[in-house]
C-alpha positions, 0 to 999 in steps of 0.5 A: 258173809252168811245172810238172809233175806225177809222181804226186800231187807237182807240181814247178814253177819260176818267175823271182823278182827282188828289187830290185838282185838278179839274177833266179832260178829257184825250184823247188817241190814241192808236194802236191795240197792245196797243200801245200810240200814241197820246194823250192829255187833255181837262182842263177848269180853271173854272170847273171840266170836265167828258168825256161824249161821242167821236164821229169819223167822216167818214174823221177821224175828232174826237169830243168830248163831255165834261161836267160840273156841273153848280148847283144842277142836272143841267149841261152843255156841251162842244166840242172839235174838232181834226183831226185824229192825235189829233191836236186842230180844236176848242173848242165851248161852249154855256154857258147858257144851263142847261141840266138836269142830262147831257141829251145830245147826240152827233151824225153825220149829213149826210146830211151835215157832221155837228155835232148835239146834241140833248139835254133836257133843263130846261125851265123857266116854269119848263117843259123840251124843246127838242132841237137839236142844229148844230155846226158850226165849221167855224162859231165857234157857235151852232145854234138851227135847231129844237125845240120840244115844251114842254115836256108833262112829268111831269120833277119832276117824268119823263125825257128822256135820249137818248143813242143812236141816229142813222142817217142812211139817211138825218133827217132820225133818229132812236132815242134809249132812256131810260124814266127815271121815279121816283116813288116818288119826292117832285123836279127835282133833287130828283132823288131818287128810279128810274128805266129805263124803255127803248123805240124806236122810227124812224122818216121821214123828215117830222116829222112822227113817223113810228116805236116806242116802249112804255115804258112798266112799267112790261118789265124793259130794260136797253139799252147799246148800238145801232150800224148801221150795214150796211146802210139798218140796226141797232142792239140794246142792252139791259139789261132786269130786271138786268138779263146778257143777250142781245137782238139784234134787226134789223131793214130794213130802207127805201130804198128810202129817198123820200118815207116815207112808204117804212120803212119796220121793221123786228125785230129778237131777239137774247138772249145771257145768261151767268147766271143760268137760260135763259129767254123765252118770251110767246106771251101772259099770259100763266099760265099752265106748258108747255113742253120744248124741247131744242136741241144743233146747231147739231139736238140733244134733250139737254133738255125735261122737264116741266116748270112753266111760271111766267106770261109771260115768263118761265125760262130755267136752263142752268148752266149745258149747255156748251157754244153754240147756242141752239134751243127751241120748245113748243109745248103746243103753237107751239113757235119756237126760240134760244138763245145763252148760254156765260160764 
């Protein structure tokens, strides 16, 4: 289930399919005790439906985001709109979209409270189009604001998934996204031996890039989930090499929508380890054995021993550490940190 919260009410929606029956989505609101209050379903007599997003505005206005396979990898969506008791404000549809593998997401402008969905499609000369499209919902129709030209990716082996998209001022965007990279492909579809490679990126209104991370084929991350935290920050999870651990960064935004270099980026890594070993990141390829002190919240040495790198990281063994934050210091390259240890 995929859901969201306003207040103390809790909105969301997930596929249900009943043998010979088309899938569908279901919408449910539910208490913090659990308890139902609302719901409802979102059927299309001509396609089967998956949930794919929910998104609660500021005055509790609750969209929607279904989707439908059209042929092959290709996909379209729908909109549902409700108030905040679930009650239907409109369903909109643009039919001749062919997204490829339900590249669409959904976010809240501030600028004028309007839905936007940033979306890949296919275009008729095989190379994938950004573009980002408003709903208007007493119009009852999507307009195209924005076009970002052809992709330079080659689609039969590279294509964009964004996962999160975050406006904290107006078109001012923070744009979390996955290149999704395929090794080997004869077609678009073929979507076989794939890997995620994650990437960042923040732009001013004026359509400059001020802040981006490359995708890094050697640093594998698995994005989960990004958050506005306050007005002047956002944090971002991630997945690394399939190990369970996260990473939260933050970032100061600008402090004036007019001034596109007051973006000031201040970016402080938390790692949360709940398996054997925890992941420690060197500055550069350091290939001698390094001495690791490691000390609980408390001022007491927990940990002192030597330990090969492997490239540029070391890995720490913390299957005997009781849950809890814990710093670390190397001495060999005077490098200060902590990382937190959850079971």
């Amino acid at each position: 289930m995929t859901s969201e919260n306003y207040g103390e009410i809790f909105t969301g929606i997930y596929t249900e399919k009943f043998d010979g029956e088309k899938s569908y989505v279901k919408v449910v609101q539910l208490t913090a005790n659990g308890e139902i209050i609302h719901s409802t379903n979102i059927k299309d007599d001509n396609y089967s439906l998956e949930a794919k997003q929910i998104q609660i505005a500021e005055n509790g206005e609750i969209a929607l985001v279904s989707i439908y396979k059209k042929y092959d990898c290709f996909w379209n969506f729908i909109v549902n709109i409700f108030d905040n008791s679930l009650n239907s404000l409109g369903k909109y549809h643009h039919p001749s979209i062919d997204l490829l593998n339900k590249t669409v997401y959904m976010w809240r402008s501030v600028d004028d409270f309007q839905w936007l969905f940033a979306i890949y499609r296919l275009r008729t000369d095989n190379k994938l189009e950004y573009m980002v499209l408003k709903l208007f919902n007493e119009l009852g129709s999507f307009e195209i604001i924005e076009v970002g030209g052809s992709s330079s990716l080659d689609v039969r082996y590279d294509y964009v998934h964004f996962t999160t998209i975050i406006e904290p001022y107006p078109k001012y965007r923070f744009y979390y996204y996955q290149l999704i990279r395929k090794n080997s492909s004869e077609t678009i579809c073929d979507i076989d031996s794939t890997f995620w490679i994650t990437a960042s990126k923040f732009i001013t209104p004026t359509g400059t890039d001020i802040y981006s991370t490359s995708p890094s084929n050697d640093f594998k991350m698995r994005n989960i989930k990004a958050k506005q935290r306050s007005r002047d920050s956002v944090f971002n999870c991630y997945l690394i090499r399939n190990k369970l651990c996260i990473i939260i960064d933050y970032f100061t935004l600008p402090t004036s929508v007019e001034n596109d270099i007051s973006f000031h980026n201040e970016k402080h890594r938390f790692n949360i380890f709940n398996n054997k070993f925890a992941e420690i990141s060197l500055p550069v390829n350091y290939y001698t054995d390094v001495t690791l002190c490691l000390y609980n919240v408390i001022g007491n040495k927990v940990i002192e021993c030597k330990l090969k790198t492997d490239d540029n990281s070391i890995l720490v063994p913390i299957s005997n550490l009781q849950n809890g934050i814990y710093f670390y210091y190397i001495p060999e390259l005077n490098i200060k940190g902590k990382f937190g240890v959850s079971r």
